[in-house]
N, C-alpha and C positions, 0 to 999 in steps of 0.2 A: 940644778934648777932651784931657783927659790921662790918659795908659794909660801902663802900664810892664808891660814885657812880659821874662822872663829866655826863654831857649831855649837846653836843655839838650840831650845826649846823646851815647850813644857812638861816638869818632869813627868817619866812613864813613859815618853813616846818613843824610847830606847835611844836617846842620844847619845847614849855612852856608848852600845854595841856598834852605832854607824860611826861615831869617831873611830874606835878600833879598828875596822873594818877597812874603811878609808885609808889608816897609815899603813895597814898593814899593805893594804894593796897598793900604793904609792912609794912603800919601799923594797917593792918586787923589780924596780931599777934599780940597780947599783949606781948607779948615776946620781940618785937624790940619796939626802943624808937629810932622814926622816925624825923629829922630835917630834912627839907628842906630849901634849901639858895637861895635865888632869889638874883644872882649875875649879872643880866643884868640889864644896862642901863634903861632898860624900864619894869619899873618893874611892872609886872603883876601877879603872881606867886598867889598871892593873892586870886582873882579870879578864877583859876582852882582849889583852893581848899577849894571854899566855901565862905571866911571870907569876909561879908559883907562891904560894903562901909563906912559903919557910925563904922567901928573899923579901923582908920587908922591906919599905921604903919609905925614911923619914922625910915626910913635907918640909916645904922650905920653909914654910911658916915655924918649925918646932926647933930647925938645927940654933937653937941658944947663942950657944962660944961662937956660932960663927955669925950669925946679925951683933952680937955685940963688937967683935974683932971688927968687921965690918964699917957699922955704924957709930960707933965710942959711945954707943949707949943699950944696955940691958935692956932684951925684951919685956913687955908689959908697959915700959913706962911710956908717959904722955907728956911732953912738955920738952923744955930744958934743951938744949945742945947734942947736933947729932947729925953727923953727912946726912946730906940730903942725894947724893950723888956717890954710892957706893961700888966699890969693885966688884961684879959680877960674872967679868964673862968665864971666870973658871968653874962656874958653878953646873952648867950643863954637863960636862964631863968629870966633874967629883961625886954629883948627887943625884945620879941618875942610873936608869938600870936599861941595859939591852935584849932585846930577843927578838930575832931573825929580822934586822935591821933597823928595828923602832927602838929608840931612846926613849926610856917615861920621865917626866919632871911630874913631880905632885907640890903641887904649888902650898896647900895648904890654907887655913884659914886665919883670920885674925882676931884674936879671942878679946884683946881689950878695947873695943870700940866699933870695928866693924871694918867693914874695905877702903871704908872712906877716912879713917882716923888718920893724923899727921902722928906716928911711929912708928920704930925702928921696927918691926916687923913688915907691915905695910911697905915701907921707904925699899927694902929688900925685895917685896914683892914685885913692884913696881918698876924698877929699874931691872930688874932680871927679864920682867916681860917686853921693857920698851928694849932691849939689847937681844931679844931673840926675836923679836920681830923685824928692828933693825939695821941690825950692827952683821949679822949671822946671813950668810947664804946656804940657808938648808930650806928644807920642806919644815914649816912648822903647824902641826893641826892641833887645835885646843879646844877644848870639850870646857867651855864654859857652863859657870851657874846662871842654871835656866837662861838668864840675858845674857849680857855683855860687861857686868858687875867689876871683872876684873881689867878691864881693857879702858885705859885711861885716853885722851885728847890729846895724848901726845904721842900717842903707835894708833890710835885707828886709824886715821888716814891710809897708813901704809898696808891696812890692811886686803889684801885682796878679793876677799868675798869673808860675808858672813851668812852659812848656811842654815837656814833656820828647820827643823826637822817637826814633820806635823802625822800625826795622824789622821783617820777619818773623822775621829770624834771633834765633836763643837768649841769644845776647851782649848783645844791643842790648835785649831784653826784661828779663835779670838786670841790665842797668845802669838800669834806669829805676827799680827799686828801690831804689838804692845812692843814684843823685840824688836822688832823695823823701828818703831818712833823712837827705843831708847839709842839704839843704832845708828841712827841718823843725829840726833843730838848732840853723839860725840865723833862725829866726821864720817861714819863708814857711807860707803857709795855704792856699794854692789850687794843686793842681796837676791838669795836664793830661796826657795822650797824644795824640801828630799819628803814626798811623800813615803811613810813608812807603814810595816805592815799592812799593807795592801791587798784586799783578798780578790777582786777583779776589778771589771772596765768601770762600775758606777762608783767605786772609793777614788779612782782615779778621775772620773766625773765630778765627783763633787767637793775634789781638793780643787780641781780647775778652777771649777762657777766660782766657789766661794774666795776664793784667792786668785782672781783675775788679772790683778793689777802686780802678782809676783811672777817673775820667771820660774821657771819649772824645771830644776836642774835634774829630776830624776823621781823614778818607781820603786821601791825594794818590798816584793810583796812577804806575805806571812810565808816565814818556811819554819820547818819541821826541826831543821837541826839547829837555829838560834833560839827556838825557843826550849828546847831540851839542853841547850848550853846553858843558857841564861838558869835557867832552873838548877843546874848541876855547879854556877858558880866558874864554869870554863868557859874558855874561846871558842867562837864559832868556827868551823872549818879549820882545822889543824894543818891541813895542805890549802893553805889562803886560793892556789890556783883549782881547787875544787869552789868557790864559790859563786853564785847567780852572775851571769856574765850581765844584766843590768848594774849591778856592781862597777865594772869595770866601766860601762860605758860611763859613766859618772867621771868618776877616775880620769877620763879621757876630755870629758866635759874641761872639768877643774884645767888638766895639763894645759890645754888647748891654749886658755887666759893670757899664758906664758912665753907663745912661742908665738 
């Protein structure tokens, strides 16, 4: 199957934990060939799915020799001569790390100008995500910063859904607004709400009212063992098939798209 999945929102409302969660339970088919992009700044993505401390993971933003091999021009610089159309598609399986189905990319940041800068880092970023989005028949779920920052007008389109993740609180409900308009700006067409820790029927009430006009792909209420992972730095549920069968239903949601 191939699904491309964006997962938005503001930070805190745990969008990293439900990216993890997501791939991990998407790649409980052997069938899909699961990447996961840890596209934020702060990259943690790592950690909700397992991959211990002592296997670091250089971002593609940092690997050097290989944006300059690349690009025929050294990171940092701005200007001057340099593919705009780089060979990436070996990069998913050179610089990437596996556990229990899930491939992580950590996309990394760009230190000389920002996401938008025209350089040879950037130029790498860019082409690596419009070629998993796509060139690639796999599952690919991406834990964007806070918006849609990294997802350029030349792969949204293709994109499938972008699921915006909200809490009860007021902040996290006016930002899911903000991502919809940046999201629509660069092509996407389908977007969703995962209401997140959820403590009963009136947080789920009041993600309704207040976000009327989004579809509602799902509930994931407050539990005991994300929040003792999150605190401990580990994954939640270690046997992913122990997890909230709302979960899943989600999971099912997404597939459905596809078939």
């Amino acid at each position: 199957m191939s699904l491309k999945i964006a997962i938005g929102g503001k930070g805190g409302v745990g969008k990293t934990t439900v990216t993890a969660l997501l791939a991990r339970c998407l790649a409980r088919d052997e069938n899909n060939k699961v990447i996961a992009i840890d596209a934020d700044p702060v990259a943690n993505l790592a950690a909700g799915l397992g991959i211990p401390e002592d296997q670091p993971i250089t971002p593609i933003s940092e690997l050097s020799d290989l944006i300059a091999e690349r690009t025929g021009a050294q990171p940092g610089t701005m200007g001057g001569f340099f593919t705009l159309n780089p060979k990436v598609d070996d990069i998913p399986e050179r610089f990437s790390l596996e556990k229990d189905g899930v491939r992580l990319l950590v996309m990394g940041t760009v230190k000389s100008g920002g996401s938008g800068c025209i350089c040879p880092e950037s130029t790498i970023l860019k082409a690596l995500m419009n070629h998993l989005v796509l060139y690639r028949d796999d599952v690919v779920v991406m834990d964007m910063e806070a918006g849609v920052e990294h997802l350029g007008r030349a792969t949204s389109s293709s994109v499938d859904a972008l699921i915006v993740v909200v809490n009860p609180g007021a902040r996290s409900r006016l930002a899911a607004e903000k991502i919809r308009k940046l999201g629509r700006d660069i092509g996407i067409t389908n977007f969703f709400v995962l209401g997140n820790r959820i403590k009963d029927e009136e947080d789920k009430k009041l993600i309704r009212e207040s976000l009327s006009d989004f579809e509602i792909l799902g509930f994931l209420y407050e539990n005991a063992d994300i929040v003792a992972s999150d605190r401990a730095g580990v994954r939640a549920f270690d046997d992913i098939d122990s997890a909230p069968q709302e979960l899943f239903d989600i999971v099912d949601s997404l597939t459905a798209m596809k078939k």
